[in-house]
N, C-alpha and C positions, 0 to 999 in steps of 0.2 A: 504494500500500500504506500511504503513511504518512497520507494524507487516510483512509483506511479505519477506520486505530488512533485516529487523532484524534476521529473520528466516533463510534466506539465509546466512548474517555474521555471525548468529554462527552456521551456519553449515559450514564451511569454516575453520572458525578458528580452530573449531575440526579438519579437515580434515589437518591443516596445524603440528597442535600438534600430531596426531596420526603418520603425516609420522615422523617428527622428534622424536620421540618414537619408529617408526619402523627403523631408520636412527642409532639412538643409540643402538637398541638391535642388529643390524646389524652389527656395528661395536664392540660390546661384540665377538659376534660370532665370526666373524673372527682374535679377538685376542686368545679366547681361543682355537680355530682349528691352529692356527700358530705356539702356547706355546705346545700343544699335537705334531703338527709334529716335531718340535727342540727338542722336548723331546725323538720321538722315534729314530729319527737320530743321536742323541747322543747318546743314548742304543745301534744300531748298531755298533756304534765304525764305522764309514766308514771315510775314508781317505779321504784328500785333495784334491781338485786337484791340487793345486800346489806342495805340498810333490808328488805327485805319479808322476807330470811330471819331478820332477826335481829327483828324484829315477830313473825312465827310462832311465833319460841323463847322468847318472852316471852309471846304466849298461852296457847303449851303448858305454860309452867309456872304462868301463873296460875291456869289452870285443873286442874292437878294439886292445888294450895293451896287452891282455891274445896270440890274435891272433898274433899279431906281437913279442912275447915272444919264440910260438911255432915254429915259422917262423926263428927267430934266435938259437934258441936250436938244429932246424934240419939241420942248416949252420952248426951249430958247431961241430957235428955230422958227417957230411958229409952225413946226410941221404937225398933223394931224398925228393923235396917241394910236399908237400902234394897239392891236387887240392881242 
């Protein structure tokens, strides 16, 4: 009975050291799949999101300004307001 129990704890144990061996190489893995994608996304060169939304908020209003430039140019003119 007791070769039995014994048998069974170290089968156990293994089984406890194999998952924390499979736990470790898993977490390997997923650091160097992490460091490969940061790598290729920096080689894209892609843009921020916060640079690209704060670029669009500076289009958008240049072009608010652009408009209402044109809007006074043709006052000035005395040309007819474009639609």
């Amino acid at each position: 009975m007791s070769q039995s129990n014994r048998i069974f704890d170290d089968l156990g144990r293994l089984m406890n050291e194999a998952a924390g061996v499979a736990d470790g190489v898993r977490r390997e893995v997923e650091t160097v799949v992490k460091a490969q994608a940061q790598r290729i996304v920096n080689d894209m060169e892609l843009v921020k999101r916060e640079d690209f939304d704060a670029l669009r908020e500076l289009v958008q209003v240049q072009g608010e300004e652009i408009d209402a430039l044109r809007k006074e140019i043709a006052a000035l003119r005395g040309d007819k307001p474009a639609t």
